[in-house]
MMTF fields as JSON, N, C-alpha, C and O atoms, coordinates in Angstrom:
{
  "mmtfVersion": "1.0.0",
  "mmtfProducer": "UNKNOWN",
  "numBonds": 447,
  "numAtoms": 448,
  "numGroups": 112,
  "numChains": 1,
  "numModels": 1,
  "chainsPerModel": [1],
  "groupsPerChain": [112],
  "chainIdList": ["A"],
  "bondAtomList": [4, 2, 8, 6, 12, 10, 16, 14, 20, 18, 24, 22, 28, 26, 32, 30, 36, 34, 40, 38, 44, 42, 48, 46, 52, 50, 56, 54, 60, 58, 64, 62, 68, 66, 72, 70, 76, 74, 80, 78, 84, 82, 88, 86, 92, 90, 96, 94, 100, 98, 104, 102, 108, 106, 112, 110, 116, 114, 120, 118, 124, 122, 128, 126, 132, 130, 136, 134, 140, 138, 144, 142, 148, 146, 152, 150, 156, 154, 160, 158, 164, 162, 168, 166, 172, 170, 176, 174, 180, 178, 184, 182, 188, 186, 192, 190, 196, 194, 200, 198, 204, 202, 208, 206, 212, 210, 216, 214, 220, 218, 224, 222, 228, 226, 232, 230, 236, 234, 240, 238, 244, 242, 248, 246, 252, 250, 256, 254, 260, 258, 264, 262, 268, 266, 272, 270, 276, 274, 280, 278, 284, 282, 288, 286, 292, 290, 296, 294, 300, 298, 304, 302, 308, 306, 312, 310, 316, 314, 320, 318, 324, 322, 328, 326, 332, 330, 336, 334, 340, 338, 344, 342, 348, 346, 352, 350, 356, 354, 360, 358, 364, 362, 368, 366, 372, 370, 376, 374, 380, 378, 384, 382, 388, 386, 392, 390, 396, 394, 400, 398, 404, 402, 408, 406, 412, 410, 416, 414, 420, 418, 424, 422, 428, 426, 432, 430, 436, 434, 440, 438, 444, 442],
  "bondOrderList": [1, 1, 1, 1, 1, 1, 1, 1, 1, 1, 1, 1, 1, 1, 1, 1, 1, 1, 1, 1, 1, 1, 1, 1, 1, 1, 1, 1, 1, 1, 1, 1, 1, 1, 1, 1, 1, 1, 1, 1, 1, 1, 1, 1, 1, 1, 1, 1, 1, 1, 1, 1, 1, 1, 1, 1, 1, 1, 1, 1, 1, 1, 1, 1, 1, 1, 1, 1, 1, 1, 1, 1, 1, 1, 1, 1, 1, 1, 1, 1, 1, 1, 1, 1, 1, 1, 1, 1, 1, 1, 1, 1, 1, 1, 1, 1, 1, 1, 1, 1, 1, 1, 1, 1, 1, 1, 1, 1, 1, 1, 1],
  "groupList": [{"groupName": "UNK", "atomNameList": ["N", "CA", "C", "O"], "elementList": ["N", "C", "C", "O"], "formalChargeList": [0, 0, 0, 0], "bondAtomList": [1, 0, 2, 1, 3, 2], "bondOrderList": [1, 1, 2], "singleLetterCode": "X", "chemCompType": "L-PEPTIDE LINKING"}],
  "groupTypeList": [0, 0, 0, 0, 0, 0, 0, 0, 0, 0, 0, 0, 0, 0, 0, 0, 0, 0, 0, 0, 0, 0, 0, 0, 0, 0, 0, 0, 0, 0, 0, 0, 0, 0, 0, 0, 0, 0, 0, 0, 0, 0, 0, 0, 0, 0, 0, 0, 0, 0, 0, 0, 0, 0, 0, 0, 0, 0, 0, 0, 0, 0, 0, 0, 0, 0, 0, 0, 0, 0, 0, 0, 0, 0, 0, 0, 0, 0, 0, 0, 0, 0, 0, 0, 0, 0, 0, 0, 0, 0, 0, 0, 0, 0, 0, 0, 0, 0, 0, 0, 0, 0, 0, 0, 0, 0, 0, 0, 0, 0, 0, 0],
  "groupIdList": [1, 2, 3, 4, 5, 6, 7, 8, 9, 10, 11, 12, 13, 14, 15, 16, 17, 18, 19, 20, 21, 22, 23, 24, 25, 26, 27, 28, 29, 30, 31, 32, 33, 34, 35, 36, 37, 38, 39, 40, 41, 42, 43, 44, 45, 46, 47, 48, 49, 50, 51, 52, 53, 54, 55, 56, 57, 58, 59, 60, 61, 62, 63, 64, 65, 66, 67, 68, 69, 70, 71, 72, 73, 74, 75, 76, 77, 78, 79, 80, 81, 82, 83, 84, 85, 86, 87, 88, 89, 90, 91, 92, 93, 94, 95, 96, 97, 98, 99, 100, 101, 102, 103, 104, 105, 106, 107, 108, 109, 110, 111, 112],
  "secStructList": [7, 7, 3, 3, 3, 3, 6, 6, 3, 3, 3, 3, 3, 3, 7, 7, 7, 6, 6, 7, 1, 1, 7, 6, 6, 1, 1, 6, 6, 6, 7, 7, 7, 7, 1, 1, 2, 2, 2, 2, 2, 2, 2, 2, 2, 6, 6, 6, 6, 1, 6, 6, 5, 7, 7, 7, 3, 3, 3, 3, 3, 3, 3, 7, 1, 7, 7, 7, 6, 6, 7, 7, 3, 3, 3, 3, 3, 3, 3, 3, 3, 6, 6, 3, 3, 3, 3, 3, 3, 3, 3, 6, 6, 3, 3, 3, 3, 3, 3, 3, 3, 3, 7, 7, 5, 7, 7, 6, 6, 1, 7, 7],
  "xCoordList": [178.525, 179.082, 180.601, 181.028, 181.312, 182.862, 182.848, 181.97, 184.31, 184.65, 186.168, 186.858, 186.625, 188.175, 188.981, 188.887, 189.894, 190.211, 191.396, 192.032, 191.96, 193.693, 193.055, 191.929, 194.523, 194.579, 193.605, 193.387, 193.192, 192.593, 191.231, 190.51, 190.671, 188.847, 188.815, 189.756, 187.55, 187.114, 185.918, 185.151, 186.087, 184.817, 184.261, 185.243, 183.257, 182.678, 181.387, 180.83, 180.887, 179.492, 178.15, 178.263, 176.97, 176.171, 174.916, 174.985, 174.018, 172.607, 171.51, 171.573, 170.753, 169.094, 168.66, 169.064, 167.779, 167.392, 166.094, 165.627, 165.358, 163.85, 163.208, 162.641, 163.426, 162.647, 162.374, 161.398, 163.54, 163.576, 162.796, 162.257, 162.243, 160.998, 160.163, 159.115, 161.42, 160.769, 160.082, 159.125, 160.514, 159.828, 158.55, 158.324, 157.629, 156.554, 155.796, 155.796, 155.131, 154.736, 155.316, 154.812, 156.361, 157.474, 158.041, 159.244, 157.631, 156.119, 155.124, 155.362, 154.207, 153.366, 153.777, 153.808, 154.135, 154.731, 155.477, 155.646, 156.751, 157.782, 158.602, 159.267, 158.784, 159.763, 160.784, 161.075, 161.359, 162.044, 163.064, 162.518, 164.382, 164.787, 164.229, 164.148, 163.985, 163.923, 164.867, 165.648, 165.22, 166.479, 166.616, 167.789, 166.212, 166.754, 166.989, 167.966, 166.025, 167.325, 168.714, 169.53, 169.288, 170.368, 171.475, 172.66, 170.635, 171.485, 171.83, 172.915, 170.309, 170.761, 172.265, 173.265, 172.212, 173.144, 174.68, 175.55, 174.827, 175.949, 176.256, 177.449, 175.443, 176.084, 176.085, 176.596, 175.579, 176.359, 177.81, 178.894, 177.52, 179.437, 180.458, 181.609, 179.679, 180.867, 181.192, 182.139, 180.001, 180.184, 181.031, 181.786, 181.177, 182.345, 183.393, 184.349, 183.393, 185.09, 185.419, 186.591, 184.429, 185.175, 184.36, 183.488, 184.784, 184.078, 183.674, 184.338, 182.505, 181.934, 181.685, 181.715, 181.472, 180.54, 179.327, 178.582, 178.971, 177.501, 176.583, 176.563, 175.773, 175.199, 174.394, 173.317, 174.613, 174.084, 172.917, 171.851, 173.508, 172.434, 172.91, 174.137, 172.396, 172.272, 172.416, 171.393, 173.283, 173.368, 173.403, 173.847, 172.617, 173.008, 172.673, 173.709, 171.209, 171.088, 171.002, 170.134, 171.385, 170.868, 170.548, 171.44, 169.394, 169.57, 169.204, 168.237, 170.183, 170.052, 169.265, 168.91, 169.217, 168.595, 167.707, 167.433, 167.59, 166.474, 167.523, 168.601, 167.324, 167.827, 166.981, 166.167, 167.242, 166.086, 166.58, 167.712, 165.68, 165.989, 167.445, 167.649, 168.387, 169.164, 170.555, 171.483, 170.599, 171.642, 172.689, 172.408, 174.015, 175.124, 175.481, 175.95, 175.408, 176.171, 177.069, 176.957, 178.136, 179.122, 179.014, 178.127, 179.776, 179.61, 181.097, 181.874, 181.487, 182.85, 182.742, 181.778, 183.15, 183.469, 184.397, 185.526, 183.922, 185.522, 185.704, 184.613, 186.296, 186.261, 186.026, 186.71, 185.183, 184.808, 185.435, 185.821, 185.112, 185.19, 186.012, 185.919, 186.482, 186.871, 185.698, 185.934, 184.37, 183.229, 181.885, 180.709, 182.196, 181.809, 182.231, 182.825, 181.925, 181.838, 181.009, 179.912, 181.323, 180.562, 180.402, 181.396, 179.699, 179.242, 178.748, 178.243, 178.875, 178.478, 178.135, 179.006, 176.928, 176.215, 176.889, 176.2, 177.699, 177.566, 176.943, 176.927, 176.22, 176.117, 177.128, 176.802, 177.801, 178.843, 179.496, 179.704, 179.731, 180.039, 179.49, 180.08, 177.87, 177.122, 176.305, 175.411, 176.622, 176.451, 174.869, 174.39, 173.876, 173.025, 172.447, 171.29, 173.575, 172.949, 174.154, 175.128, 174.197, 175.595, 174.806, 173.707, 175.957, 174.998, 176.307, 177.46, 175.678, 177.088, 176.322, 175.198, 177.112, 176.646, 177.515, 178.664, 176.921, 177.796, 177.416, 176.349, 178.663, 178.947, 179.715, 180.578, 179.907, 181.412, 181.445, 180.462, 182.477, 183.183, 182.708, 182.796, 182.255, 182.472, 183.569, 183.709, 184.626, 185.235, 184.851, 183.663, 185.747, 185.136, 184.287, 183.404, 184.661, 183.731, 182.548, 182.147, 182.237, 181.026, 180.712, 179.583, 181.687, 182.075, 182.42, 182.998, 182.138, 182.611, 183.953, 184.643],
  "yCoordList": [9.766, 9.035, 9.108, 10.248, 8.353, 7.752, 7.819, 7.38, 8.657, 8.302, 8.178, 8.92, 7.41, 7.276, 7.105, 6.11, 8.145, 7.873, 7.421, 7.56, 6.887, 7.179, 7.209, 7.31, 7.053, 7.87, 7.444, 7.925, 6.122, 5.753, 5.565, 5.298, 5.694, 5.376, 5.987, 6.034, 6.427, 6.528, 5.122, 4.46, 5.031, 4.144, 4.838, 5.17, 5.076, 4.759, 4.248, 3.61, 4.474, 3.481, 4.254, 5.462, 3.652, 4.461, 3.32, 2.092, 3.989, 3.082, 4.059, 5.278, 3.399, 3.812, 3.484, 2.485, 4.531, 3.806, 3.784, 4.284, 3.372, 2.7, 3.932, 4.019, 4.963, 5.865, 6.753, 7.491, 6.56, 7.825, 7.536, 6.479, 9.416, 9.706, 8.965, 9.285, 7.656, 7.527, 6.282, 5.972, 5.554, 4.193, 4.065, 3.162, 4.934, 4.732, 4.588, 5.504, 3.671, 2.808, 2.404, 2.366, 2.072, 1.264, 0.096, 0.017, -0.779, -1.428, -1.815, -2.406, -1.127, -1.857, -2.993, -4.007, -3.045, -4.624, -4.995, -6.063, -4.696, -4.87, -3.443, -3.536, -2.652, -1.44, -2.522, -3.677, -1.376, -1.429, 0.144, 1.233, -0.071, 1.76, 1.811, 0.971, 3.059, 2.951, 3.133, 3.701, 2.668, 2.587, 4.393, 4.564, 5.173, 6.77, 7.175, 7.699, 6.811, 7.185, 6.552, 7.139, 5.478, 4.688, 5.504, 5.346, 6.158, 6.7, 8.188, 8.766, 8.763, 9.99, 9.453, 10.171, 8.812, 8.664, 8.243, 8.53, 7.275, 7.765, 8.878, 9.17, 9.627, 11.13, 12.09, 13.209, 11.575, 12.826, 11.75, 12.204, 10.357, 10.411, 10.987, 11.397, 10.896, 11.757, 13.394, 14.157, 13.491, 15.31, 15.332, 16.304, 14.695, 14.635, 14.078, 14.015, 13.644, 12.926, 13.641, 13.561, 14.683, 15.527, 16.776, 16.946, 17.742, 18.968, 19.812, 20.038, 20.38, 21.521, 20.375, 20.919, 19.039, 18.375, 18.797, 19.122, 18.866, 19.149, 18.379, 18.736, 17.171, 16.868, 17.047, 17.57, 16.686, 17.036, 15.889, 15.979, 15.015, 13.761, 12.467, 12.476, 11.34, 10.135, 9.099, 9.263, 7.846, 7.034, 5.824, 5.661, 4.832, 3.13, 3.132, 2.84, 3.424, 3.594, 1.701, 1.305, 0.731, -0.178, -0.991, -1.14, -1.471, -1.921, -3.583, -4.167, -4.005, -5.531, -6.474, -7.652, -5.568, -6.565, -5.198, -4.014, -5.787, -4.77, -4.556, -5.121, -3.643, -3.314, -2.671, -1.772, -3.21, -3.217, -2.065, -1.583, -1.745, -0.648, -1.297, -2.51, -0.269, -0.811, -1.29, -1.063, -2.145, -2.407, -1.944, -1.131, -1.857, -1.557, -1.543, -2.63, -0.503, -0.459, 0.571, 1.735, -0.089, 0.416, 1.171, 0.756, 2.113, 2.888, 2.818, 3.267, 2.398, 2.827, 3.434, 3.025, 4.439, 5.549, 5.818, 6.166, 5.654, 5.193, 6.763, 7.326, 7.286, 8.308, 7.425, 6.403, 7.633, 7.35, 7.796, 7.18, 9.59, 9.965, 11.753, 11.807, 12.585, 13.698, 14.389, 15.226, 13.916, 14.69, 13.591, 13.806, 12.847, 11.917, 10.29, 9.429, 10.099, 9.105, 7.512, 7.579, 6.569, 5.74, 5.024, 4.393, 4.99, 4.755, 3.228, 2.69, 2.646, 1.183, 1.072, 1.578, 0.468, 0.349, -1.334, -2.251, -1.632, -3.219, -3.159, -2.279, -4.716, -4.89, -6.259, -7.386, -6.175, -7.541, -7.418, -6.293, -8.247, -8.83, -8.46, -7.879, -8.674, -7.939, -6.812, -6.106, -6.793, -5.567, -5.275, -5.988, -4.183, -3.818, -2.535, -2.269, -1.909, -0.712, -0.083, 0.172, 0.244, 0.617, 1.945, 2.133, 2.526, 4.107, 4.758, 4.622, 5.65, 6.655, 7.947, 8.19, 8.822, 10.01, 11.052, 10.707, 12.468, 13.157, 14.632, 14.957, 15.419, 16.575, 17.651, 17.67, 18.484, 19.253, 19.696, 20.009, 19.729, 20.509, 22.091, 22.549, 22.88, 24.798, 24.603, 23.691, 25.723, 26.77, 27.667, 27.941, 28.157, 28.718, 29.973, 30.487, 30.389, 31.526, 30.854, 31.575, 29.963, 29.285, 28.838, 28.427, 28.848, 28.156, 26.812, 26.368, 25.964, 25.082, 24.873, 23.864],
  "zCoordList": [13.944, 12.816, 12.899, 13.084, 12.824, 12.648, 11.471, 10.729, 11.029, 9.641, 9.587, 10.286, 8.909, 8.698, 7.595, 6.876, 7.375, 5.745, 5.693, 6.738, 4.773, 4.35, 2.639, 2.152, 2.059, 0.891, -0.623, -1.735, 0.267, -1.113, -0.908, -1.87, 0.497, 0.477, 1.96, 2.752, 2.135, 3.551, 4.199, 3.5, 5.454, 5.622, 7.116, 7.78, 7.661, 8.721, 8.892, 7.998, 9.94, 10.338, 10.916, 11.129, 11.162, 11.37, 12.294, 12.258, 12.938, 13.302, 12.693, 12.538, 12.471, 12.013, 13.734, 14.329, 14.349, 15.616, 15.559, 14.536, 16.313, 16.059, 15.454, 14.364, 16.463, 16.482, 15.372, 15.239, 14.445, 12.879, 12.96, 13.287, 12.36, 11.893, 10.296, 9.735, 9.902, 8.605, 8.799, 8.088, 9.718, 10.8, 10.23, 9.424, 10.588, 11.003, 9.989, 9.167, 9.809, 8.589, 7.615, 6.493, 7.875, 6.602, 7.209, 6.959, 7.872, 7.25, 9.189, 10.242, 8.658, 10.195, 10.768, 10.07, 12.013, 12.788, 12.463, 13.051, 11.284, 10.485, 10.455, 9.423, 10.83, 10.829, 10.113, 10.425, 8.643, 7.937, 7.346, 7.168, 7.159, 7.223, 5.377, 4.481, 5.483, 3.597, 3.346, 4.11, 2.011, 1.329, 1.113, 0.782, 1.143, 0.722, 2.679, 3.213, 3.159, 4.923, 4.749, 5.459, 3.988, 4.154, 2.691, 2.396, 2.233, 1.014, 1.632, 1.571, 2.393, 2.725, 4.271, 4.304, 4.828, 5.509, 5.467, 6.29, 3.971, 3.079, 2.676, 2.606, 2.371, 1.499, 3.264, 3.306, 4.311, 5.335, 5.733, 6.103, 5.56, 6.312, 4.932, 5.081, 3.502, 2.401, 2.918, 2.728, 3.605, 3.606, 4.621, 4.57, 5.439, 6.723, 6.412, 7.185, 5.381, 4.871, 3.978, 3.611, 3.244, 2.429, 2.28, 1.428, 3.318, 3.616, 2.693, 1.682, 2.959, 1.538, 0.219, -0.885, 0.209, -0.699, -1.031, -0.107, -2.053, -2.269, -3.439, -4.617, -2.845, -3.568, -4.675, -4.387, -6.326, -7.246, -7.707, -8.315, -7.236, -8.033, -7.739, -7.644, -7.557, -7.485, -8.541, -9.206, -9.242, -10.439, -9.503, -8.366, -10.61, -10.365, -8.932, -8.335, -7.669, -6.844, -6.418, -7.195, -5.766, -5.72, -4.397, -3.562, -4.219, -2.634, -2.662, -3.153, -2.055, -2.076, -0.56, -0.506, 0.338, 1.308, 2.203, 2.006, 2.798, 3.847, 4.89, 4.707, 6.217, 6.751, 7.905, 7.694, 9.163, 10.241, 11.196, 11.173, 11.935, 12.911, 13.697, 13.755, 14.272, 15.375, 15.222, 15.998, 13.865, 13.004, 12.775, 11.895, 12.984, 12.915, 11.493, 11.156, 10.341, 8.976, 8.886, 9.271, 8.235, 7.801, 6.258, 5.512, 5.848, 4.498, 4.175, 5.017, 3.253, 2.517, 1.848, 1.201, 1.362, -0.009, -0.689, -0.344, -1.811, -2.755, -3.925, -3.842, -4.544, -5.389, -6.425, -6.472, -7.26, -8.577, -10.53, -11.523, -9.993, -11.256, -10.389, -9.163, -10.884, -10.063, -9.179, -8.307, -9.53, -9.396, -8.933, -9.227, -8.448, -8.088, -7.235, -7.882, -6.081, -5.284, -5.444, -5.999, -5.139, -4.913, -3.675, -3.316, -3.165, -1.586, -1.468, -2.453, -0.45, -0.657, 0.663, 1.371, 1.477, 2.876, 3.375, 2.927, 3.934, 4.766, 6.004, 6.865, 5.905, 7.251, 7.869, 7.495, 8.393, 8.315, 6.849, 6.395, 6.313, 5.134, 4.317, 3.406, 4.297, 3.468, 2.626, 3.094, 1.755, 1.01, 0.695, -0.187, 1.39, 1.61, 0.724, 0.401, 0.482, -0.561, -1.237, -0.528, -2.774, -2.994, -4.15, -4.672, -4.112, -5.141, -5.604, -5.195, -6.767, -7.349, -7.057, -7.496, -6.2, -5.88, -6.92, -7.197, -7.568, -7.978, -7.261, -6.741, -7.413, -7.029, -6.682, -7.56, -5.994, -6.278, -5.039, -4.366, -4.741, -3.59, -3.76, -4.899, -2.802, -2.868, -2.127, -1.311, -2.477, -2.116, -1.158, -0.988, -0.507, 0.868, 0.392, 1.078, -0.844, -1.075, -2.229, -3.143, -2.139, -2.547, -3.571, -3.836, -4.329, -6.05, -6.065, -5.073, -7.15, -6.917, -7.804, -7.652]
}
């Protein structure tokens, strides 16, 4: 995963490849990624753009198109609230899955 920030958003990109383990029957003769592989793969490029994140919970989860094995998507991540992100999936142009993640940074000694 590529991630790249400057001061006001991070974005990088990602593939689902045939083979994830979540493939397989979603949907017979139709492989489709589920929309929570594409959310869990937003919240690891946040944890790499902003180290010691720790997911608390998920808001406004929404997915607008399907998204096939192989596919090249991009994730932008924007800061939301001090304690919370909002993550948005493209593929091209199009906007494929967008979500409000919340949570807190630990401290190296494990507080948040």
């Amino acid at each position: 995963m590529v991630i790249e920030c400057d001061a006001a958003h991070c974005a990088g990109s990602f593939v689902i490849d045939a083979d994830h383990p979540a493939l397989p029957g979603h949907f017979p003769g139709r492989p489709v990624v589920p929309g929570m592989v594409l959310v869990d793969h937003a919240i690891a490029a946040l944890q790499v753009a902003v180290p010691g994140f720790v997911p608390r919970g998920i808001r406004a989860a929404k997915f607008f198109a399907p998204v096939l094995p192989g596919e090249h998507i991009d994730v932008r991540l924007q800061v939301a609230t001090a304690s919370s992100y909002t993550l948005t999936c493209l593929r091209g142009s199009e906007t494929v899955m967008s979500c409000t993640v919340t949570g807190a940074v630990l401290t190296s000694g494990g507080t948040a």
